[in-house]
C-alpha positions in Angstrom: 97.9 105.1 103.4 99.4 107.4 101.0 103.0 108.4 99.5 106.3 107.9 98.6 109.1 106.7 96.6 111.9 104.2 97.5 114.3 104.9 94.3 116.7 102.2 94.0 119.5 104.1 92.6 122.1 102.1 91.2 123.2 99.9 93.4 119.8 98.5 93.2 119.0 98.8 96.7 115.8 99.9 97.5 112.8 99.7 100.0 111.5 96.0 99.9 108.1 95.2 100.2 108.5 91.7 100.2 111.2 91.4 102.9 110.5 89.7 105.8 109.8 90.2 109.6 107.0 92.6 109.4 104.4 93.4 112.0 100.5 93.2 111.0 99.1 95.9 108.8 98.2 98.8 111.2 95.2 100.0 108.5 95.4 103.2 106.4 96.0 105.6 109.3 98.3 103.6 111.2 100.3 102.8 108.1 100.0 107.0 106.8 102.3 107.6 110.3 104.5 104.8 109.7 105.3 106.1 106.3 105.8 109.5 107.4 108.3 108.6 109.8 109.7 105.8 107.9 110.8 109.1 105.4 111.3 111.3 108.1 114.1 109.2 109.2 115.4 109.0 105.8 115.6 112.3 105.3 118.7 113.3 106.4 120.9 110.7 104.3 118.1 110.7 101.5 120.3 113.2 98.7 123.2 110.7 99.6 121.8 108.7 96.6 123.3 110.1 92.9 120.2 111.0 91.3 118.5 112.2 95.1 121.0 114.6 95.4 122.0 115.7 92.8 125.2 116.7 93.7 127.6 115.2 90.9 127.9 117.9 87.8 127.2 115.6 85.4 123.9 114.2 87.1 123.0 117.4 88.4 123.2 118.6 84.2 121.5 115.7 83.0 118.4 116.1 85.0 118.1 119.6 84.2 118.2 119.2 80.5 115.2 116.4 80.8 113.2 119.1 83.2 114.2 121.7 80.7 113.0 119.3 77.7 109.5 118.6 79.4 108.5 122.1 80.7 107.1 125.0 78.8 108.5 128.5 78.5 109.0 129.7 81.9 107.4 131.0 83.9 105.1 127.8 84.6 103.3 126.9 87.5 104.7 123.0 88.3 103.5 121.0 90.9 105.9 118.4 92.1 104.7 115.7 94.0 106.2 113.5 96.3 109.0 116.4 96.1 111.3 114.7 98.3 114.4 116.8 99.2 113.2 119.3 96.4 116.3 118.9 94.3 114.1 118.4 91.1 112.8 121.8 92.4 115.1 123.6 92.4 116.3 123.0 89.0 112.9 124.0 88.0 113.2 127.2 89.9 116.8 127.6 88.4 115.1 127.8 85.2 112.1 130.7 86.2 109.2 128.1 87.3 107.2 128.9 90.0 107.1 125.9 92.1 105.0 123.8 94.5 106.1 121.2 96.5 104.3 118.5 98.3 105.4 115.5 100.4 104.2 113.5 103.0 107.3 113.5 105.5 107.9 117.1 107.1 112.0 116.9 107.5 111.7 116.4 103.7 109.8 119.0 103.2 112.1 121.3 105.8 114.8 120.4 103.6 113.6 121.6 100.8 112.7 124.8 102.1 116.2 125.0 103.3 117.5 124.7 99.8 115.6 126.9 98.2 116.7 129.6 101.0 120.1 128.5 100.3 120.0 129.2 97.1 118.2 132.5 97.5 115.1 131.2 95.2 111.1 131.3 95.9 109.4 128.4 96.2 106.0 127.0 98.3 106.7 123.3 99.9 103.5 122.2 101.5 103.4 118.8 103.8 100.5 116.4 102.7 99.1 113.7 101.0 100.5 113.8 97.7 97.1 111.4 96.8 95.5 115.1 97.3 97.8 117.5 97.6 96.8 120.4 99.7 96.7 123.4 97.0 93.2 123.6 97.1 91.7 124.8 93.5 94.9 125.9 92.4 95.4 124.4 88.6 99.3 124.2 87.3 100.9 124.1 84.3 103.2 121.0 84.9 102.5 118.4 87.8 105.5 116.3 88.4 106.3 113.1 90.1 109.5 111.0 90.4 109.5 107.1 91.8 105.6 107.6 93.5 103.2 106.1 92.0 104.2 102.7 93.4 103.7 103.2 96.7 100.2 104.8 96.3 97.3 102.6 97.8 94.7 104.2 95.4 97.6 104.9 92.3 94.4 105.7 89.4 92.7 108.1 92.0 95.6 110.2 92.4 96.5 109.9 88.8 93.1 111.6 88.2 93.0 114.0 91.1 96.5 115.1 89.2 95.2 115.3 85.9 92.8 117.5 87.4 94.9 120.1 88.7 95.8 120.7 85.2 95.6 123.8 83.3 94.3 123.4 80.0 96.9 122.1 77.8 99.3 121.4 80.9 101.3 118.8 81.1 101.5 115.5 83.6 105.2 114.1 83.5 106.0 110.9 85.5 109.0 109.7 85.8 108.8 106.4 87.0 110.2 102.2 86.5 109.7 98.5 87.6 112.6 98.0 89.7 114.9 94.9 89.2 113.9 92.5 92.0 116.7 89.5 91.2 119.2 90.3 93.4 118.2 93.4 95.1 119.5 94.0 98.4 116.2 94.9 100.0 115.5 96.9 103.4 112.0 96.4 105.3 109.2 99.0 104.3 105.9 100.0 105.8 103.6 97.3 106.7 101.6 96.0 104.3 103.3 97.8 101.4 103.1 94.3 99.6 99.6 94.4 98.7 99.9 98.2 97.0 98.4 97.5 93.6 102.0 98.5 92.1 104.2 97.4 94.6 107.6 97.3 93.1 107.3 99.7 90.6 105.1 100.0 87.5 106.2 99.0 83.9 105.4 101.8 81.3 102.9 99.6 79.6 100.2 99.6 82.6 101.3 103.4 83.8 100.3 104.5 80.0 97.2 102.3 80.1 96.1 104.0 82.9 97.0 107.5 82.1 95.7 107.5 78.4 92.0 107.3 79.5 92.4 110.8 81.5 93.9 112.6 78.9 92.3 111.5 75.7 95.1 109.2 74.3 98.3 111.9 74.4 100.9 110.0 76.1 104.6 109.1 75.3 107.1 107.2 77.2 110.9 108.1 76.6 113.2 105.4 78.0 115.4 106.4 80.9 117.5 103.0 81.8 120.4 103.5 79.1 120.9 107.0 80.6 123.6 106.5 83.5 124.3 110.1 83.8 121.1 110.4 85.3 121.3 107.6 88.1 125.2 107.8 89.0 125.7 104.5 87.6 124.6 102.2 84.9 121.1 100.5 85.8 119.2 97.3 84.9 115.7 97.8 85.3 113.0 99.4 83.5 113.0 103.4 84.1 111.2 105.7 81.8 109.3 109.4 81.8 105.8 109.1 80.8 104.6 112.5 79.0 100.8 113.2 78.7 99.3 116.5 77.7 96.1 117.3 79.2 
């Protein structure tokens, strides 16, 4: 198995693992295709969502500031994982970055591509595993992921395989939550997406726990659930950036 996100924007619909009428697990490689296509099919709706997107002025603004907030000088080499659409991306490569994209689902990943020749900007968007991405021995100044982790069957292997495709004194950034599960208006996911070891998200608590280790204790969390601008709405779950310099 491997990657992907299921943000639950503000509505709080999201991607249910729990939900009902689910055939039997397939295993790792039957449930790697499912997923694939699961986003595939997604893909063309998937920047409907506000924060997705990106779309709305103020949203679009308040996303670029953060990015802006948590990068170095450009130009950077930044690594974004689980890359989606590529709209974090491309306000990265708005602002001089140099970057690689990796996601699991190829329409995604065609998407982005199409963006970035839209908008008349370089940028390399790989499809693969975002558990390994496919750069080889490439080392980056920033590796990104947004709303990830979760879904990861191994989530403290790739968080080390990512830590490791740092540059000294780079920079992992995860933005990431535990969504609200009272009340959410669920869709069915992937087979056996209920026994991922963070299914449902991951409070910043445990991610930090599991991060510190890796990069000798410098991690911070800023909170991101009071911040509407950034989601399209007002939210009520946990959702946060964790920060760790490697």
């Amino acid at each position: 198995m491997t990657e992907r996100r299921a943000d639950p924007g503000p509505s709080g619909r999201r991607a249910d693992p729990r939900a009902p009428g689910r055939r039997a697990d397939p295993g790792p490689s039957g449930r790697r295709a499912r997923i694939a296509a699961y986003w595939d099919a997604a893909a063309e709706s998937f920047d409907d969502e506000p924060d997705h997107g990106l779309r709305a002025d103020r949203t679009r603004a308040a996303w670029a500031r953060l990015l802006r907030s948590w990068s170095p000088a450009a130009p950077a080499g930044v690594l974004d994982v689980g890359c989606g659409t590529g709209s974090l991306s491309l306000l990265l490569a708005e602002d001089g970055h140099r970057v690689t994209g990796v996601d699991l689902a190829p329409r995604m990943v065609g998407r982005a591509r199409a963006k970035f020749a839209a908008a008349g900007l370089a940028g390399r968007f790989l499809t693969g595993d975002a558990t390994h991405p496919p750069t080889g021995e490439e080392r980056f100044d920033v590796v990104l992921s947004r709303h990830l982790v979760w879904t990861l069957p191994d989530p403290e292997a790739a968080l080390r395989d990512w830590v490791g495709r740092l540059r000294p004194g780079g920079r992992l950034v995860l933005v990431e939550g535990r969504w609200r599960r009272a009340g959410a208006e669920g869709v069915p996911y992937v087979a056996g997406a209920e026994a991922l070891p963070w299914s449902g998200g991951v409070g910043a608590d445990d991610l930090a726990a599991a991060v510190r280790p890796l990069v000798g204790g410098r991690v911070r969390v800023e909170p991101l659930s009071g911040e509407a601008e950034l989601w399209g709405g007002p939210v009520d779950d946990e959702r946060y950036a964790l920060i760790a310099d490697g």
